[in-house]
KOLTI-369804 format. One record per residue: residue number from 1; residue in one letter; x, y, z of N, C-alpha, C in turn. Coordinates in pm, whole numbers, always signed. Example, Ala and Ser with C-alpha at 12.3 -4.5 7.8 and 13.67 -1.06 7.14 Angstrom:
residues 2
NODE    nr   rest     n.px     n.py     n.pz    ca.px    ca.py    ca.pz     c.px     c.py     c.pz
NODE     1      A    +1319     -569     +780    +1230     -450     +780    +1320     -330     +780
NODE     2      S    +1285     -225     +708    +1367     -106     +714    +1290       +3     +787
***
This chain:
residues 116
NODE    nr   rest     n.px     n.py     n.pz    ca.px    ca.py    ca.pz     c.px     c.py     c.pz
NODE     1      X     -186     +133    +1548      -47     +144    +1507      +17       +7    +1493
NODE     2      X       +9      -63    +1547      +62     -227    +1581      -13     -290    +1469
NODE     3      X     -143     -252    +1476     -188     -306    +1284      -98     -260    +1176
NODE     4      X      -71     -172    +1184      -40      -90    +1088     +119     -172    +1049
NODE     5      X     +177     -172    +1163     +331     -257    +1169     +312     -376    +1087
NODE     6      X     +180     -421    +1157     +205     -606    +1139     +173     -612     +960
NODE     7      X      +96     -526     +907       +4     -548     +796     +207     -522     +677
NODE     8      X     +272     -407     +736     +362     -357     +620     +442     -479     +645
NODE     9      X     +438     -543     +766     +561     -663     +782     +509     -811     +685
NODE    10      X     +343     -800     +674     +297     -881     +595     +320     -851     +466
NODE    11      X     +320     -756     +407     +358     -729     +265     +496     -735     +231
NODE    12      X     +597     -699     +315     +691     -727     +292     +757     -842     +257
NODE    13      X     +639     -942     +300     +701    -1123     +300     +627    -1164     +174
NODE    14      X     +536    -1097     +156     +457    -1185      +50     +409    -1058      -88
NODE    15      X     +449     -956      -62     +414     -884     -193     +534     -930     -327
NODE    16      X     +672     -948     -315     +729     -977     -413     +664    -1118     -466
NODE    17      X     +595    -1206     -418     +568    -1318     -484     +393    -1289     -541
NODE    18      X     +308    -1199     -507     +193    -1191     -555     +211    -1069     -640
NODE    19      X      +58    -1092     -719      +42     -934     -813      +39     -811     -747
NODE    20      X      +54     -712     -830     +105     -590     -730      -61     -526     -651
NODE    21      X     -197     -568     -731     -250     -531     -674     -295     -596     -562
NODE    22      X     -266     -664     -483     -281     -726     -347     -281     -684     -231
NODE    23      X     -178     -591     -298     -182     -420     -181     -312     -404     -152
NODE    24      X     -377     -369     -209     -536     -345     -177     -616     -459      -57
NODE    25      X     -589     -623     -118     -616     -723      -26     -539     -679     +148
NODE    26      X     -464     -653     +120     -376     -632     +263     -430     -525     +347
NODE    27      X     -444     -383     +238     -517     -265     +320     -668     -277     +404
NODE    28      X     -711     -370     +328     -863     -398     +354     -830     -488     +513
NODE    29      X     -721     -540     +573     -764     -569     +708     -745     -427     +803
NODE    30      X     -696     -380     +737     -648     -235     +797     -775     -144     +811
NODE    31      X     -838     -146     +692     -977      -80     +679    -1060     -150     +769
NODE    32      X    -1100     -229     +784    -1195     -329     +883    -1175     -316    +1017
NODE    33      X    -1058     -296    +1055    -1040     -269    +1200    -1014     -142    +1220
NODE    34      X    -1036       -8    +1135    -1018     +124    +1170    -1099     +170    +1244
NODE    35      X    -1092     +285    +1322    -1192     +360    +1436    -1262     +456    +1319
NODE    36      X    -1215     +503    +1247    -1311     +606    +1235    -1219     +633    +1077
NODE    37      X    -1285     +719    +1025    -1252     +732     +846    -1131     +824     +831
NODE    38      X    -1088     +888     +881     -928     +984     +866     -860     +824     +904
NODE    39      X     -860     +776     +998     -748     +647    +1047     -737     +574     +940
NODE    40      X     -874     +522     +859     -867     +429     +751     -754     +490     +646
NODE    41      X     -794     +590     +598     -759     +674     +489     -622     +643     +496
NODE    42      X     -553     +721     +629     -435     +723     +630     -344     +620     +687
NODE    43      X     -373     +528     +724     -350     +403     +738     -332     +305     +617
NODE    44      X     -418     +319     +536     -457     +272     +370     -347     +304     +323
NODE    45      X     -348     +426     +311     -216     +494     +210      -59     +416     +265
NODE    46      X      -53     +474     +458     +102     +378     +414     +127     +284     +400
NODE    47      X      +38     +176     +442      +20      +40     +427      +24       -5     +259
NODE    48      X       -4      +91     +197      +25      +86       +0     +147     +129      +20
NODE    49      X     +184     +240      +74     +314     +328       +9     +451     +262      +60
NODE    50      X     +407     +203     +194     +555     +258     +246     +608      +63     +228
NODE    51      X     +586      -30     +220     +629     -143     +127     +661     -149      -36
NODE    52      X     +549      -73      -97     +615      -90     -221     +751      +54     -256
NODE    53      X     +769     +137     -154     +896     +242     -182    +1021     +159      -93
NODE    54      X     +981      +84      +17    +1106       +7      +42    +1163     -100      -60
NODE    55      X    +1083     -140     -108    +1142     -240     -209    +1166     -194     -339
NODE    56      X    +1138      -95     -358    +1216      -16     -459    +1350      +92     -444
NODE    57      X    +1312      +80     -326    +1522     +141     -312    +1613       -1     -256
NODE    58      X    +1548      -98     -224    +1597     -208     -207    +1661     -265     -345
NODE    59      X    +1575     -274     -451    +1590     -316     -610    +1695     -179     -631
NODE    60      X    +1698      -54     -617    +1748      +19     -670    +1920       +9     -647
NODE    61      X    +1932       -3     -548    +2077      -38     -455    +2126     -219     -493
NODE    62      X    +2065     -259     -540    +2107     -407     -581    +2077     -426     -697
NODE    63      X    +2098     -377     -796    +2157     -383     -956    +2008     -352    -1077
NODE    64      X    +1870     -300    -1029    +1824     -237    -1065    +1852     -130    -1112
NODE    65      X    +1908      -24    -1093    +1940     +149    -1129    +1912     +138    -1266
NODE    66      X    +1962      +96    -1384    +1963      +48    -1501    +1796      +69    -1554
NODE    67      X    +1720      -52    -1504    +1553      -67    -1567    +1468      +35    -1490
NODE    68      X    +1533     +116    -1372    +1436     +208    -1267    +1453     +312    -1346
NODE    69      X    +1597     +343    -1393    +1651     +492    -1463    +1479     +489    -1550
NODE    70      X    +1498     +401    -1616    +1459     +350    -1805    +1295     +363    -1756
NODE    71      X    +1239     +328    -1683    +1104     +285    -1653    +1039     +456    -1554
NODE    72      X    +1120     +495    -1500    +1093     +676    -1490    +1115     +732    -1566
NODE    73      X    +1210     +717    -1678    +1202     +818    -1765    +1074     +812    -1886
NODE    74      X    +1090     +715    -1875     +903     +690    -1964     +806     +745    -1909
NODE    75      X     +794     +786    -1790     +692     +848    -1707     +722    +1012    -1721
NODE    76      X     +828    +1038    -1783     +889    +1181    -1772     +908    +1245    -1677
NODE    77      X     +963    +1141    -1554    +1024    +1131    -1423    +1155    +1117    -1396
NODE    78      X    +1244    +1184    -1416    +1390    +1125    -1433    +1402    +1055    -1319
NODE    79      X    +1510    +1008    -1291    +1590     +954    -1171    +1524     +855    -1066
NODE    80      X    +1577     +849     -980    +1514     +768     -840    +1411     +853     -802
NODE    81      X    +1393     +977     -791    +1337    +1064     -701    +1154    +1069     -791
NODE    82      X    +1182    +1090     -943    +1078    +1060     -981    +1007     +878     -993
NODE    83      X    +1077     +805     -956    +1035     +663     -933     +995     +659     -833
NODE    84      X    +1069     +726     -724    +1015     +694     -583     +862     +796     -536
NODE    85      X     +850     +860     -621     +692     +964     -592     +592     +892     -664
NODE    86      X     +623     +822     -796     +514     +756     -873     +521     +588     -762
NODE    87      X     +599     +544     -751     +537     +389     -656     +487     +470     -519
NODE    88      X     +536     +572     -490     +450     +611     -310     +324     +641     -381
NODE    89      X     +296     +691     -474     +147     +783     -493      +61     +626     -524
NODE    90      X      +81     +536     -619      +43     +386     -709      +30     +311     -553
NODE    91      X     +123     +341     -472      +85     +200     -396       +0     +295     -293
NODE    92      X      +20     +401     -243      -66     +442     -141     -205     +472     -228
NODE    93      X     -219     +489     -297     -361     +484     -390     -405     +379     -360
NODE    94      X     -322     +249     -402     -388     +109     -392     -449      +84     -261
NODE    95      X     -395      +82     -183     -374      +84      -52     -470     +154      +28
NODE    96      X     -488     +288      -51     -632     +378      +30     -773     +325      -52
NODE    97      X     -779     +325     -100     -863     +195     -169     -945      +85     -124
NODE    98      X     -829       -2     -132     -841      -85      -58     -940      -60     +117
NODE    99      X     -823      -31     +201     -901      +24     +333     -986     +108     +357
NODE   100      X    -1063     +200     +292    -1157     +279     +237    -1275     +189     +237
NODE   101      X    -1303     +100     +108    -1354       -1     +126    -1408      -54     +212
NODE   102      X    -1289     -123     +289    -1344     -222     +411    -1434     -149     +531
NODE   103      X    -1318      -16     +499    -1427      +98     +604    -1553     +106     +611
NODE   104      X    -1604     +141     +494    -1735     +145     +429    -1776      +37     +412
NODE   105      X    -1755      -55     +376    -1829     -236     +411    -1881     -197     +589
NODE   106      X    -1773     -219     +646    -1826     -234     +796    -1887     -146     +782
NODE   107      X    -1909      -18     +778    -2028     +119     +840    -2154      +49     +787
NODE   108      X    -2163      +13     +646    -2297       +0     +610    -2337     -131     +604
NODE   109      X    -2271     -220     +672    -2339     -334     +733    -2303     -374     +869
NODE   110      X    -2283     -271     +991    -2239     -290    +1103    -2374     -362    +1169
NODE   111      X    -2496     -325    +1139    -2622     -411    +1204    -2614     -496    +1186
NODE   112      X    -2551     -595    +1035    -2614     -736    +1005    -2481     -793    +1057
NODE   113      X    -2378     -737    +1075    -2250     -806    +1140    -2249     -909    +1266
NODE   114      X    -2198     -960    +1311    -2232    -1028    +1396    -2109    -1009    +1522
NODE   115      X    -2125     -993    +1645    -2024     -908    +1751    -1987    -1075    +1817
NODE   116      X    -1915    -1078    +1863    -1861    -1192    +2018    -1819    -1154    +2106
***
């Protein structure tokens, strides 16, 4: 859980200045230190979701509304509500991905790993 904190507090500082898929870079410490494959999974996902939906009601409430309206309705999503289901689903995708991954890195090379 305390991973989980530290990783969304890391994206929060540094996802507006990198590409959006980095999410994935971030999930993958999350994946690496998971116990077991439900934790990864769902760990993955909020660690995608729940940074990139704060900073989109953050943008939305500070003079965004305008390009969010315009950029859901192209999706044939009206409003906030359809913006805010397409960035939770995009970033927790990224995000499960990502830590998925790392999961599966460690399982299938936990022998050649090296312990301290």
């Amino acid at each position: 859980m305390m991973m989980i904190i530290a990783v969304c507090f890391l994206s929060f500082l540094i996802l507006p200045q990198l590409p959006w898929w980095f999410i994935s870079v971030l999930s993958t410490i999350i994946g690496y230190n998971s116990k077991g494959l439900f934790q990864s999974i769902i760990a993955g996902f909020v660690c995608g979701a729940l940074p990139w939906v704060s900073i989109l009601v953050y943008n939305y409430y500070n003079g965004a509304e305008l390009l969010i309206d315009r950029v859901s309705g192209i999706i044939s999503m009206d409003g906030l509500l359809g913006a805010f289901i397409a960035t939770m689903l995009i970033g927790g995708i990224t995000g499960l991905l990502g830590s998925l991954s790392a999961f599966t890195f460690k399982l299938a090379f936990k022998d050649q790993l090296i312990k301290e």
